[in-house]
C-alpha positions, 0 to 999 in steps of 0.5 A: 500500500502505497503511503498517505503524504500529509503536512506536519500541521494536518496530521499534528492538528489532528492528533490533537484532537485524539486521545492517546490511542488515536481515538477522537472522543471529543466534546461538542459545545458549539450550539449557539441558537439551539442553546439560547433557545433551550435555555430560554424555554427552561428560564421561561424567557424570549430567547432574545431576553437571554444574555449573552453571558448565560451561553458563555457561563453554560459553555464555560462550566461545560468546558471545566467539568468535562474536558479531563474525559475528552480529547477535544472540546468544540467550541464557537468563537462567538460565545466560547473563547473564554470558554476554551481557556478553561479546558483540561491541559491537553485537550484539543480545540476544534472551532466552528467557521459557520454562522448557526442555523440558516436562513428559512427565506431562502431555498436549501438551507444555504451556509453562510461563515462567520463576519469576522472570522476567518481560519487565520483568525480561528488559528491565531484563536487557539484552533487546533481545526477548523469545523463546518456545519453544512445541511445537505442532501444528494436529493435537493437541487443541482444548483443549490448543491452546486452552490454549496460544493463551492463553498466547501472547496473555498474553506478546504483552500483556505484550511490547506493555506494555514495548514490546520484541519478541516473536519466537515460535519453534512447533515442531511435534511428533506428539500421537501420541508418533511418530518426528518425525525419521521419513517419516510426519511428514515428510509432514505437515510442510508443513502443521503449519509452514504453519497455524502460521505463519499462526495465530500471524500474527494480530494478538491474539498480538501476535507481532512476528517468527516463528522457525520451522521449514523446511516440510520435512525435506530429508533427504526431498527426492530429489535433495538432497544430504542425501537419507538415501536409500529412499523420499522425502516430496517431490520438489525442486519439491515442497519449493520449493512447501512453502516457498513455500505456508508464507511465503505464510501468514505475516503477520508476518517469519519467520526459520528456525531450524536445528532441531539439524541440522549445518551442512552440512544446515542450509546446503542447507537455506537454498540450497533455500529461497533458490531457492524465492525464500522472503522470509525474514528471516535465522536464529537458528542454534544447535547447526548451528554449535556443537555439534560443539565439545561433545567439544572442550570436555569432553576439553580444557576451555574452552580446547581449545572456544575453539580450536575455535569460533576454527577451525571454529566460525567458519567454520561461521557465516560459511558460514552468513552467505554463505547468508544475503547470497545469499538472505535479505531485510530483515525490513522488506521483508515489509512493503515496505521501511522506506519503509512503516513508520510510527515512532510513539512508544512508550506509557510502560512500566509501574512 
């Protein structure tokens, strides 16, 4: 096999955001407008009469009480740099580039960046890689998809430019407005997550690291712990195949994320991917893990969100790391193992 060529900042900045094993068992705390939202709706408030200084207060107790069980810690440059500074010593920084949500006005769930930001700025911010959101589907128009592979190839350049990774995060979505938590698009799932993986592989986007979606909604696996019951869009062997035929797609290292889902779902969901031998690289696991301490937060303040995250909180993510030492893989084995990537030095950075 013939060895992988990568630059001293990619395959550094990568390894940053891995544990000792090569595994990425990082955090996710990126939310912004879903954050604001939850917490409002837990406080009894508009959304736009929360401060700012509860989502930075929220994200930075995250950060301090989880990070000693992660490897990385994602995070927004807009409400968690202070945050960040409040990791444990070793863990990995990943930034979001994206603004959150998108604009509903507008056919096909456009990307859009951050005003102020750009990766020079997310690097010289303490990033160790940069991530994008970016809601897509095989199934929505040519010229929106278009629009959308531009984009990517724009970021991928910009990330190849500053030598720092780029870890690519697709979700899918209905061009149709349909129910996504629903039978129907569960049915179509595989595909979406399969031609996305293999898509955004290719070598012109300059993705160093897919963050995706499991290619089923196990809630529609018969047998499944987590089956919500009536008619299944897959049986268990079925699923396994989905797992298999999208990691099959893939040219690059992926990791799942958990998509919102609870932590028990979440961990059932990475047991049934474990057994279908799926060679994925770790996870970047938000809401799974943390935001069953939103109520805490908004009857009792930080203080009552740091009990919680110091209990449960930190059980959930070391349940998740357990999963993880049982069934994920070094990222570098995609490749064959560290053996075959060759280290060459990184071009000088833009001034």
């Amino acid at each position: 096999m013939a060895k992988v060529i990568m630059t001293r900042g990619k395959f550094e900045g990568i390894q940053a955001c891995a544990n000792e094993r090569g595994v990425i068992a990082a955090a996710a705390m990126d939310q912004r407008g879903s954050l604001k939202k939850a917490i409002a709706k837990a406080r009894g408030v508009d959304p736009k009469d929360l401060p700012a200084e509860s989502l930075s207060e929220f994200k930075t107790a995250v950060t301090k009480i989880l990070t000693p069980y992660a490897s990385a810690i994602l995070m927004d440059p807009e409400y968690g740099l202070d945050a960040i500074k409040q990791r444990a010593s070793g863990t990995g920084v990943l930034l979001a580039y994206e603004k959150t949500g998108y604009d509903a006005t507008i056919p096909g769930r456009l990307p859009d960046l951050l005003d102020e930001w750009s990766v020079c700025r997310l690097v010289e911010a303490g990033a160790n890689a940069i991530k994008i959101l970016l809601y897509y589907t095989p199934f929505e128009d040519q010229k929106i998809n278009e629009i959308k592979h531009a984009f990517i190839e724009r970021v991928g350049a910009e990330c190849a430019a500053y030598d720092v990774p780029f870890f690519l995060e697709p979700v899918g979505y209905d061009p149709a407005g349909g129910d996504e938590k629903g039978l129907g698009f569960a049915r179509r799932k595989p595909e979406i997550v399969t031609r996305y993986m293999e898509e955004f592989s290719k070598p012109r986007y300059g993705v160093d690291v897919l963050k995706v979606e499991v290619p089923v909604n196990v809630q529609y696996v018969e047998g499944m712990r987590s089956f919500k019951g009536g008619e299944a869009a897959y049986s268990r062997e079925e699923a396994k195949e989905h797992f298999r035929k999208a990691a099959a797609a893939a040219r690059k290292p992926f990791i799942y994320l958990s998509a919102g889902v609870d932590n028990d779902v979440f961990l059932e969901t990475l047991e049934l991917a474990a057994e279908a031998d799926t060679p994925f690289a770790g996870v970047l696991c938000g809401r799974a893990t943390w935001k069953e301490g939103i109520p805490e937060y908004a009857r009792g303040g930080v203080e009552a969100l740091e009990r919680w995250l110091s209990d449960q909180g930190a059980k959930n993510i070391q349940a998740l790391n357990e999963v993880l030492d049982r069934g994920a893989k070094p990222w570098y084995d995609f490749y064959g193992g560290r053996d075959q990537i060759e280290i060459v030095d990184s071009p000088p950075r833009p001034r």
